[in-house]
C-alpha positions in Angstrom: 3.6 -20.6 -0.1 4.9 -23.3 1.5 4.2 -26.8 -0.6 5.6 -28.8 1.7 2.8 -28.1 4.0 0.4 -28.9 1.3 2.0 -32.2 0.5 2.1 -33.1 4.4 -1.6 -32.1 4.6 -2.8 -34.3 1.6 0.0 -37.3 2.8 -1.4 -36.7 6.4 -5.3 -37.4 5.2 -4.4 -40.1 3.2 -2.9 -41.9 6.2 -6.1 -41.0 8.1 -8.2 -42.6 5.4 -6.1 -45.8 5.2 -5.9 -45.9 9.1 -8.8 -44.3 11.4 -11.4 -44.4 8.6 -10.7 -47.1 6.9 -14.0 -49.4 6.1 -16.5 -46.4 7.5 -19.5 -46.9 6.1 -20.0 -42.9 5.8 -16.8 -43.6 2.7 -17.3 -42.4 -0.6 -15.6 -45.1 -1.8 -14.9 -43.8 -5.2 -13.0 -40.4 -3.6 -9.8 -40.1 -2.6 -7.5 -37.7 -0.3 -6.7 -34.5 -2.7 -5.2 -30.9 -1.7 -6.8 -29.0 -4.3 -5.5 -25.3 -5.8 -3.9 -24.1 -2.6 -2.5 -20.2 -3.0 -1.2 -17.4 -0.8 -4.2 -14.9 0.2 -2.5 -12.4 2.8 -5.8 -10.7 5.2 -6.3 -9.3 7.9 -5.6 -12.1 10.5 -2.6 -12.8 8.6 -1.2 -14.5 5.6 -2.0 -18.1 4.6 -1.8 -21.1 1.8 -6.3 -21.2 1.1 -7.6 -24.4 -0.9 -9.9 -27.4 -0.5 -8.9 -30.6 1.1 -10.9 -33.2 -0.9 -11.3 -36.5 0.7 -13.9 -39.2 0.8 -16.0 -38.1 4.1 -15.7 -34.5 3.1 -14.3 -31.6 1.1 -13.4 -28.2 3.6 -11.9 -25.2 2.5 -9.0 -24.8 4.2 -6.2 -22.7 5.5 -2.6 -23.2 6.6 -1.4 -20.1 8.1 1.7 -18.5 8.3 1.7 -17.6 11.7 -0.8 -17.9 14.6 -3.8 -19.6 13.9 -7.0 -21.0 15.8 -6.6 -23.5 18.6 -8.3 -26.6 18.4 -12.0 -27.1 18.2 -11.7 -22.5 18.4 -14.0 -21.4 15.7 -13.3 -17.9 14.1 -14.5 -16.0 11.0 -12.1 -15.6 8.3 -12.2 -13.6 5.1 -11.5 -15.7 2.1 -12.1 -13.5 -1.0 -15.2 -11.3 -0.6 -16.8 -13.4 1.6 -16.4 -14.4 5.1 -16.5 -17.9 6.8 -16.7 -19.8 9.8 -13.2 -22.0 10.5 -12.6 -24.3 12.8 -8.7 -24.8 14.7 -7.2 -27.9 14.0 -4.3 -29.4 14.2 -2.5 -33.3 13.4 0.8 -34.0 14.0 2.3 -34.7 10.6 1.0 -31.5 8.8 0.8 -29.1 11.7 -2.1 -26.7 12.8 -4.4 -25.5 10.1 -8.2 -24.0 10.1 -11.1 -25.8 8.2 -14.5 -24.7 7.1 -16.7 -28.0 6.4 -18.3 -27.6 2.6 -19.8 -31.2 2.1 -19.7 -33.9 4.8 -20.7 -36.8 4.0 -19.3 -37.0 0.4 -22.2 -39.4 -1.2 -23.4 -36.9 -3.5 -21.0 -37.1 -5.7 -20.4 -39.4 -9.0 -16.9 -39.8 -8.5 -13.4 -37.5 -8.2 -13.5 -35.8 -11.1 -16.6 -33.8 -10.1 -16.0 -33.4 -6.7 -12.8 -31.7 -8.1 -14.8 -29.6 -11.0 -16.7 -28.6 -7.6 -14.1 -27.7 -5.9 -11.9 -25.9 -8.6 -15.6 -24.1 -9.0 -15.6 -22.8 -5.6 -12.4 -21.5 -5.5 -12.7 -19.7 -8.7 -15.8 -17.7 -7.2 -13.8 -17.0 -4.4 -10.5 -16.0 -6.6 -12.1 -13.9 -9.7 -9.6 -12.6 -11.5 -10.0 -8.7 -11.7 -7.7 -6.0 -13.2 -4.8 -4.5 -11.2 -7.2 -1.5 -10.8 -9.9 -2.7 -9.4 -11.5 -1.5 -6.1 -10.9 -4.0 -3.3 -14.3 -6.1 -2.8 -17.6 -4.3 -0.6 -17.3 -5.6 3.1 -19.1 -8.7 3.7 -21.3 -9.6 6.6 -22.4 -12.5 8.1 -26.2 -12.1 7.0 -25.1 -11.5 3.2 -23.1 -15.2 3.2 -24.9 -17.6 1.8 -25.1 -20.9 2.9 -22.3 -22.8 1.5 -24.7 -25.6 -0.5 -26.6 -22.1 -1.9 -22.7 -20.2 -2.2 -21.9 -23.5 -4.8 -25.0 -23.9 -6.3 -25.8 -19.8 -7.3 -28.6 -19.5 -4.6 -28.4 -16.4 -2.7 -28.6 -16.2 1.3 
C-alpha cells in the first residue's frame, strides 16, 4: 500500500482545516486531522488502501484506489469487508482522487480524539475480523441487510 498517499491525505486535511475551515463554528475543536489504520483490501472494483480519515467536521471511511476510481460528486457502492457501502468520488489536488463514505458529520459528539479514534479503530475491526486461513469468504451482502452506519457502530441491526 502506498503510505505516501496516506500521509498526503492526512497532510492535505490538515491544511484544509488550518485554511478553508478554519474558525467554522460546526469545529470540534478538540479533534484533529488523523488517517487512521489504512490497509490493502483488493475487491471486486479493484484494489485499494481502506481506513477512516478522522478530522474535526467528520470521520469517513475511506478509500484510495489503486486504479480507476469514482469521479467527483459519482456515488458507487463498494464492498468493504462483508458489508457494502455508499462512496462518494472525490478528489484534492495534493492527495489525489479518493472515495469517501461519511460516518459522523458534524463531529460534536465526541469527548475528545482519543474516542473518536477508539471509534474508529472499532469500526474497522468489525469490518476486518480476523478469521483463519480456512475460512469461507463472507455471505453476499445487500443493501437492505446494511445497517445504518450510527446502528453498524453502535450493534443495532438494520
Amino acid at each position: 500500500m502506498p503510505m505516501a498517499r496516506v500521509a498526503a491525505l492526512e497532510t492535505t486535511f490538515r491544511e484544509i482545516a488550518a485554511t478553508r475551515f478554519h474558525g467554522l463554528p460546526l469545529l470540534n475543536a478538540r479533534l484533529q486531522v488523523q488517517a487512521i489504520a489504512f490497509a490493502p483490501q483488493a475487491g471486486d472494483d479493484g484494489d485499494a488502501a481502506v481506513g477512516v480519515l478522522l478530522t474535526p467536521w467528520f470521520m469517513n471511511l475511506v478509500r484510495l484506489p489503486a486504479g480507476a476510481t469514482l469521479a467527483v460528486g459519482a456515488k458507487g457502492e463498494r464492498r468493504v469487508g462483508g458489508r457494502v457501502f455508499e462512496f462518494i468520488g472525490a478528489h484534492e489536488d495534493r492527495c489525489g482522487a479518493f472515495e469517501a463514505c461519511s460516518l459522523f458529520s458534524p463531529m460534536h459528539e465526541f469527548a475528545d480524539q482519543a474516542a473518536a479514534v477508539a471509534t474508529a479503530h472499532e469500526l474497522l475491526a468489525q469490518l476486518r475480523p480476523a478469521a483463519p486461513a480456512s475460512a469461507a469468504p463472507p455471505a453476499a451482502c445487500t443493501m437492505a441487510a446494511v445497517p445504518s452506519r450510527r446502528g453498524f457502530l453502535f450493534g443495532r441491526g438494520a
